[in-house]
N, C-alpha and C positions, 0 to 999 in steps of 0.2 A: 549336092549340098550335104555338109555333113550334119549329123544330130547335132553338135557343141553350137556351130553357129546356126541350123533354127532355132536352137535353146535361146542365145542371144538376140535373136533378131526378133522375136517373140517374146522376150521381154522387155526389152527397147521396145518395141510397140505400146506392149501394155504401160508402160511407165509413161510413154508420151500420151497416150487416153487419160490415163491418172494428170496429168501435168493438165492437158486439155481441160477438164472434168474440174481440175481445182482452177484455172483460167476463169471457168465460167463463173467462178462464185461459188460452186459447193455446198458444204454447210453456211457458208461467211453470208450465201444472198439472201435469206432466210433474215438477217441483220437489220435490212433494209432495202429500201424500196431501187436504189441503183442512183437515183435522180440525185444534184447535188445539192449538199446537205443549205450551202448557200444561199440557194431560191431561195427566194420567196412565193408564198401560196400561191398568191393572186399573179403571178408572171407562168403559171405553170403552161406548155403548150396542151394541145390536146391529148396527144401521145404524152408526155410526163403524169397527166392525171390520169390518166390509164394505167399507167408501169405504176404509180402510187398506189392508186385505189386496186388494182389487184395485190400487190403487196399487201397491204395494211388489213384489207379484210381475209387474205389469208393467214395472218399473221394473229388474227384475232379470234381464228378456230372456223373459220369459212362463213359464206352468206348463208343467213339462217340460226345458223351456232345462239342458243341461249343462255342465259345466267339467270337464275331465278335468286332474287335480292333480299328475299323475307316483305311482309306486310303487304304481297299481292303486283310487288313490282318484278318485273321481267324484262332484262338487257337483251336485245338481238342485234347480230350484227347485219349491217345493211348490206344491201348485193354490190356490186362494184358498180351497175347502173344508178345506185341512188349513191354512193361516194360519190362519182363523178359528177351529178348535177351537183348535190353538194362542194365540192370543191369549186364549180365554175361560178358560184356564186358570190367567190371572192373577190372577180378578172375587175369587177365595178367597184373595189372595196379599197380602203385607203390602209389597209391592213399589210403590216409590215411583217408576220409573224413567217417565219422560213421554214423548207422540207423539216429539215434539222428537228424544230420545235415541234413540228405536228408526227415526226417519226420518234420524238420522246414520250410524247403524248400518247400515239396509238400503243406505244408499248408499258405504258402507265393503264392503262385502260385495259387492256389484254389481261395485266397479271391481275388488275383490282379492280371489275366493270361497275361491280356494286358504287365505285368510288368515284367513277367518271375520269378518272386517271387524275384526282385532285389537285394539286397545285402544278404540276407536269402541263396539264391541258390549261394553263393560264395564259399565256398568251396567244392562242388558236381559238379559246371560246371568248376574248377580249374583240376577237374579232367580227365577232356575230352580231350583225342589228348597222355596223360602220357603212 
């Protein structure tokens, strides 16, 4: 085999890993959680609030990650264990709020915890208490 076509054939490789590698999501999954934006919370399966709640709390600087708020308040993010009972608390819930809204919301929340992700998380905490 000559050098020119390993040269090729080893780049063609590499391009198809890169092609691979961007398939998978890349920088783009980091975006969101995968699940479709259309759900709704409360239809989530068990696996969806898995692939969420690991998304969202990494997205939110990992479990544990704190924001200290001023006046002795202190934002921590939940583990993915407590997202997910969190999340299942919705399956009984008449709450129509979708991935879509609560993946606005966690990234309203990420950039400004002090803020609770303010009007962003309006229809996800409208859901609380339903």
């Amino acid at each position: 085999m000559s050098f020119q076509l390993l040269g090729e054939l080893m780049h063609k490789s590499i391009l198809l890993s890169v092609l691979l590698l961007g398939a998978c999501g890349g920088d783009d999954a980091a975006d969101s959680s995968g699940v479709a934006t259309s759900t709704q919370i409360k239809d989530l399966s068990t696996d969806q609030q898995m692939q969420e709640c690991e998304w969202g709390v990494s997205y939110q600087g990992g479990a544990g990650h704190q924001t200290m708020c001023g006046d002795g308040v202190t934002i921590t993010v939940d583990t993915v264990a407590e997202c997910v009972s969190d999340l299942a608390t919705y399956k009984s819930s008449g709450c129509t709020a979708t991935i879509g809204q609560l993946e606005t919301c966690t990234k309203a929340i990420a950039a400004d915890p002090c803020n609770f992700g303010g009007d962003a998380c309006a229809p996800v905490f409208a859901c609380i208490g339903q």
